[in-house]
DRENPA-257712 format. One record per atom (N, C-alpha, C, CB): atom name; y, z, x. Coordinates in nm, 3 decimals, always signed. Atoms other than C-alpha are relative to their C-alpha. Glycine has a CB too. Layout:
BEGIN
ATOM atome      yy      zz      xx
ATOM    CA       Y       Z       X
...
This chain:
BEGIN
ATOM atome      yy      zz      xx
ATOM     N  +0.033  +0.124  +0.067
ATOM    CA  -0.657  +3.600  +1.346
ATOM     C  +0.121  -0.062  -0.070
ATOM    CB  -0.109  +0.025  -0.100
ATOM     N  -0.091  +0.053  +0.062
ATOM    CA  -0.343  +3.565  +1.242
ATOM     C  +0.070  -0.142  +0.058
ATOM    CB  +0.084  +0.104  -0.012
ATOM     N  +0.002  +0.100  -0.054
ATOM    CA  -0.298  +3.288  +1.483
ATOM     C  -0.077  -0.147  -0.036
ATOM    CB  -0.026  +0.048  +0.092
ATOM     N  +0.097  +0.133  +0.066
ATOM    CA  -0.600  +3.074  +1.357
ATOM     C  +0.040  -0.015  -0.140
ATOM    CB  -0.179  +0.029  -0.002
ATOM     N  +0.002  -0.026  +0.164
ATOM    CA  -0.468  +3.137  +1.026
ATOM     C  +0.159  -0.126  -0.015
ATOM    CB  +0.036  +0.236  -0.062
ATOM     N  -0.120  +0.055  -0.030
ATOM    CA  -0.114  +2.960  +1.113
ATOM     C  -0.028  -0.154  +0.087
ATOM    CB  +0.085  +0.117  +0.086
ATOM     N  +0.046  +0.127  +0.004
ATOM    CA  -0.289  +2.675  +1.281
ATOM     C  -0.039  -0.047  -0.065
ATOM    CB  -0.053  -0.031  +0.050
ATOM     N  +0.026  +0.098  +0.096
ATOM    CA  -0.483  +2.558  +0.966
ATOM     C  +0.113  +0.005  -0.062
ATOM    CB  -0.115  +0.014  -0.084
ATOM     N  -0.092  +0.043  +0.113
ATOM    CA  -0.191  +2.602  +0.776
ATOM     C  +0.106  -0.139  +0.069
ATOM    CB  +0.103  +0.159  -0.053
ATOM     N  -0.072  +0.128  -0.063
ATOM    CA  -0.012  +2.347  +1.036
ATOM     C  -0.105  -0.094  +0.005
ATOM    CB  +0.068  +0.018  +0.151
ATOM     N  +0.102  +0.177  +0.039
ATOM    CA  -0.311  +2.116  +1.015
ATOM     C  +0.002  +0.001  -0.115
ATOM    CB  -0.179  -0.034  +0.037
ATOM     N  +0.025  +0.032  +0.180
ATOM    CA  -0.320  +2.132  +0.588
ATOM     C  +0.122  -0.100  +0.056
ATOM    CB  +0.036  +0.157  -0.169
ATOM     N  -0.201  +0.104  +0.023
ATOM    CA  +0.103  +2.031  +0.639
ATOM     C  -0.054  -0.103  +0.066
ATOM    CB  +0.197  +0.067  +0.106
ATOM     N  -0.001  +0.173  -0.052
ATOM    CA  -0.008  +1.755  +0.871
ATOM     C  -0.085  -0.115  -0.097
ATOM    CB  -0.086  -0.011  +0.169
ATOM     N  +0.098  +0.068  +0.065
ATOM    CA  -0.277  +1.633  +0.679
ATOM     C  +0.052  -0.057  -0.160
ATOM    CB  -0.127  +0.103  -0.003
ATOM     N  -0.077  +0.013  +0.088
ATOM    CA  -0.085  +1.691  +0.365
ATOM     C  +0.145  -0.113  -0.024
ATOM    CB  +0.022  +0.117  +0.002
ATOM     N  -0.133  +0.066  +0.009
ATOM    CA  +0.240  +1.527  +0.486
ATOM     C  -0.032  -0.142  +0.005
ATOM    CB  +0.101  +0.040  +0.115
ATOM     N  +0.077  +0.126  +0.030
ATOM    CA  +0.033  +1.252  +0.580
ATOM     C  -0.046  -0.114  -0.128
ATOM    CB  -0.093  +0.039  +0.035
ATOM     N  +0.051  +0.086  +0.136
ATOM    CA  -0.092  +1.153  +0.253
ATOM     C  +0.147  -0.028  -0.105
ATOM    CB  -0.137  +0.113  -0.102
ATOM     N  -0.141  +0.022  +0.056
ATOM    CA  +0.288  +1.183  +0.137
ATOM     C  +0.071  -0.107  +0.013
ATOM    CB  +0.079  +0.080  +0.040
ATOM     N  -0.125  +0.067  -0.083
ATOM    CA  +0.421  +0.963  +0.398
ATOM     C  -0.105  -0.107  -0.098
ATOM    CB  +0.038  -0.001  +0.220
ATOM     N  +0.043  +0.086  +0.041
ATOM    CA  +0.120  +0.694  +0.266
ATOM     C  +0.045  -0.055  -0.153
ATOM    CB  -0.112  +0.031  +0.024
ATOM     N  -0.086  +0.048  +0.150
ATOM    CA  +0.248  +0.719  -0.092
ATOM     C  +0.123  -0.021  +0.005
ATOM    CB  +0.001  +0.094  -0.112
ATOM     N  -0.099  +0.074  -0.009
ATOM    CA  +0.571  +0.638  -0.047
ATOM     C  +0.013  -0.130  +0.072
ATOM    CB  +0.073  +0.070  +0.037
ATOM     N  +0.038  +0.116  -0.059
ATOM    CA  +0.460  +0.377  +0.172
ATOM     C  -0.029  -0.113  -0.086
ATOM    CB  -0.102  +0.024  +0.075
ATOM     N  +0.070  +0.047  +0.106
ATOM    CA  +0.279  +0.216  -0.124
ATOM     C  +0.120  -0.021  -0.116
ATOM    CB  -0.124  +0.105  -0.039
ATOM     N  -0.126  +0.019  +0.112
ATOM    CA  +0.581  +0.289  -0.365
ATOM     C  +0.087  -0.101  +0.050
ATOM    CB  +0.096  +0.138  -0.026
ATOM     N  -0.110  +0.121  -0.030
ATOM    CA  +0.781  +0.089  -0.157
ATOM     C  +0.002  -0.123  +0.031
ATOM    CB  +0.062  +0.018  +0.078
ATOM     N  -0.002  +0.135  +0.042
ATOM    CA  +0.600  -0.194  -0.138
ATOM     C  -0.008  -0.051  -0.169
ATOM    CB  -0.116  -0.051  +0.074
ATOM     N  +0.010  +0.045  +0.146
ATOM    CA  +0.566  -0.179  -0.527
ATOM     C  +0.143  -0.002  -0.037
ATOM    CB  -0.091  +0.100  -0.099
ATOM     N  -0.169  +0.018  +0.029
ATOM    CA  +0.935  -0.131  -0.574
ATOM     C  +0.064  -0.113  +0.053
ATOM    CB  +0.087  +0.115  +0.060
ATOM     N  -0.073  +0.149  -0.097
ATOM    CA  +1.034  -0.427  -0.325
ATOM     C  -0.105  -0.148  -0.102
ATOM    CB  -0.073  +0.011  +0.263
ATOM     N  +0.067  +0.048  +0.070
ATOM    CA  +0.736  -0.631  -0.529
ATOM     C  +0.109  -0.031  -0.161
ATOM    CB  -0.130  +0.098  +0.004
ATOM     N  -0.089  +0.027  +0.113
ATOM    CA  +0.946  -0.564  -0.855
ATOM     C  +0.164  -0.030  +0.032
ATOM    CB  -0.013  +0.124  -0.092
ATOM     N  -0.130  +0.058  -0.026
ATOM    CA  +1.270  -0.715  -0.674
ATOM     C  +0.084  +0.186  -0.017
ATOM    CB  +0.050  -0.159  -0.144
ATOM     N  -0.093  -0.129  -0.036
ATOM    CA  +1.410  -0.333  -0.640
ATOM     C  -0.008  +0.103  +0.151
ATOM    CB  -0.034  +0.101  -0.124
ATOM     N  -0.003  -0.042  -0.122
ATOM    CA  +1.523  -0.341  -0.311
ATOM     C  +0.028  +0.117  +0.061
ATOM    CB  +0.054  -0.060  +0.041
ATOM     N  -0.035  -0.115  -0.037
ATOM    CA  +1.720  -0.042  -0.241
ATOM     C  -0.086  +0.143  +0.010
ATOM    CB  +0.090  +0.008  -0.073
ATOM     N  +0.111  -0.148  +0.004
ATOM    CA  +1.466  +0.208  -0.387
ATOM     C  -0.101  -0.010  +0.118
ATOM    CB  -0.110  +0.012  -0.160
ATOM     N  +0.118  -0.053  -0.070
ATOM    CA  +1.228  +0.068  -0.180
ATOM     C  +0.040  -0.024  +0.151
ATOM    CB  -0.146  -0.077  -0.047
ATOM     N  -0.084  -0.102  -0.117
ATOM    CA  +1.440  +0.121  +0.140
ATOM     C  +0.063  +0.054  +0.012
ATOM    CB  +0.044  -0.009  +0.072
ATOM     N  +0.019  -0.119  -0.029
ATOM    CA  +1.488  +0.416  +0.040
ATOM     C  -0.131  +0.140  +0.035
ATOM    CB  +0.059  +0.010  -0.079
ATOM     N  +0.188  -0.093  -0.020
ATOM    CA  +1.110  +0.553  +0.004
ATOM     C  -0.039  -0.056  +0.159
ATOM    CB  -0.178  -0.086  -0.158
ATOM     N  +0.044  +0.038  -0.131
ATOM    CA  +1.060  +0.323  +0.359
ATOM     C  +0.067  +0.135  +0.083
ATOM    CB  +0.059  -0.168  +0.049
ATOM     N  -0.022  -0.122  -0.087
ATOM    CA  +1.299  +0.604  +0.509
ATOM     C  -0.067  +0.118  -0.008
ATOM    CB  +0.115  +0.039  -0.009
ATOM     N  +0.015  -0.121  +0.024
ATOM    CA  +1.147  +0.874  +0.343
ATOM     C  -0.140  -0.037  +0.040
ATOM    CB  +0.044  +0.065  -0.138
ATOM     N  +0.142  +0.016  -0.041
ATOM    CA  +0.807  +0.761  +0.466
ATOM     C  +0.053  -0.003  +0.175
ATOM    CB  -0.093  -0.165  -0.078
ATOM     N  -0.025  -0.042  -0.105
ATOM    CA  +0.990  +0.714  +0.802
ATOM     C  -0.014  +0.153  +0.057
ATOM    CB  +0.102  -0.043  +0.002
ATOM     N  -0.062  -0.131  -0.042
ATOM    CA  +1.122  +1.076  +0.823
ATOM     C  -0.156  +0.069  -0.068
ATOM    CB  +0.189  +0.051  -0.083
ATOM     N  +0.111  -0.079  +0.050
ATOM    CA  +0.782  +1.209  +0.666
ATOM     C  -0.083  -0.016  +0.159
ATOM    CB  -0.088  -0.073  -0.162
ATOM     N  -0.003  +0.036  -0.127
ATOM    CA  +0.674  +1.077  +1.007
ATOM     C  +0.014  +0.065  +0.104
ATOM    CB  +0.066  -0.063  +0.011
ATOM     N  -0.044  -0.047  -0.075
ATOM    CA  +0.877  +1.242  +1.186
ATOM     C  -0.001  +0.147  +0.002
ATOM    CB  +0.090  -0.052  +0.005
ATOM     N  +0.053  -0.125  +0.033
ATOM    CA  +0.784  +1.566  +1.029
ATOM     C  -0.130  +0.001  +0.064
ATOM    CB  -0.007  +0.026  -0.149
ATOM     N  +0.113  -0.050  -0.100
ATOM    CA  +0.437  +1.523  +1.141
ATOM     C  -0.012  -0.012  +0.140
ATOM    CB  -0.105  -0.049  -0.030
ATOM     N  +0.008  -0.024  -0.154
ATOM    CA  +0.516  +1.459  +1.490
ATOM     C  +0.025  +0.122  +0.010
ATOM    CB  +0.090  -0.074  +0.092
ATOM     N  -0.044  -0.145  -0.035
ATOM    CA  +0.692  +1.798  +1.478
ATOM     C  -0.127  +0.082  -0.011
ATOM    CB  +0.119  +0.060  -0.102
ATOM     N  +0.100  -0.156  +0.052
ATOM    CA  +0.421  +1.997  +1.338
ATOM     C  -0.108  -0.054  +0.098
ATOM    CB  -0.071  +0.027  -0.213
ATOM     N  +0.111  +0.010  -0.078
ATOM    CA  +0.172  +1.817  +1.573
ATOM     C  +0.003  +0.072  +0.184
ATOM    CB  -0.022  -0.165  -0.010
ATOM     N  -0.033  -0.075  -0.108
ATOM    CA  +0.425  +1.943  +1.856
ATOM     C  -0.008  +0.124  -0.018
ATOM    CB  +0.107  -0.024  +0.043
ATOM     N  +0.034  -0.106  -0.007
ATOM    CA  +0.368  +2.291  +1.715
ATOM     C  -0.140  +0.022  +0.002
ATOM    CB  +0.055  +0.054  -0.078
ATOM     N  +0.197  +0.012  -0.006
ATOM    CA  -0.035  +2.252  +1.722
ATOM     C  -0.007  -0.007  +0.136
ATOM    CB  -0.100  -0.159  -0.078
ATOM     N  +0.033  +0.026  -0.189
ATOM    CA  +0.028  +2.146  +2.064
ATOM     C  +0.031  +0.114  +0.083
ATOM    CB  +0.103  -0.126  +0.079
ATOM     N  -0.058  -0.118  -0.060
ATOM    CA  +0.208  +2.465  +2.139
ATOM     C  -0.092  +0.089  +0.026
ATOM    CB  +0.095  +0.060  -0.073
ATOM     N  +0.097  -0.079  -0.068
ATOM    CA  -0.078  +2.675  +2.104
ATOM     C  -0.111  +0.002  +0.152
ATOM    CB  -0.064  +0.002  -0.094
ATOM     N  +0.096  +0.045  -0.124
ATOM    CA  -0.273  +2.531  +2.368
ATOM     C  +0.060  +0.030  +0.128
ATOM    CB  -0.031  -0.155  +0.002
């Protein structure tokens, strides 16, 4: 079971990273809102690359199969 045990923990991270990538998403339109551009393309990357974390972990979900 140690297998099923290592897939939910890669679906929590996806699910988890998910709700990460959305808040920074949100920060950075509130930061661009208060005329502070930079921060908020910097949180746009970090919502990018949060992104790009869950593709990875969705390519390890996919692995089991």
């Amino acid at each position: 079971m140690v297998e099923e045990r290592l897939k939910r923990l890669i679906m929590h991270w996806i699910e988890h990273n998910e709700e990460h990538k959305a808040r920074f998403e949100e920060a950075a339109k509130e930061a661009k809102t208060l005329g502070l551009e930079a921060v908020a393309e910097a949180l746009g990357l970090a919502a990018e690359s949060a992104s790009e974390i869950s593709k990875h972990l969705s390519k390890a979900l996919e692995a089991f199969k």
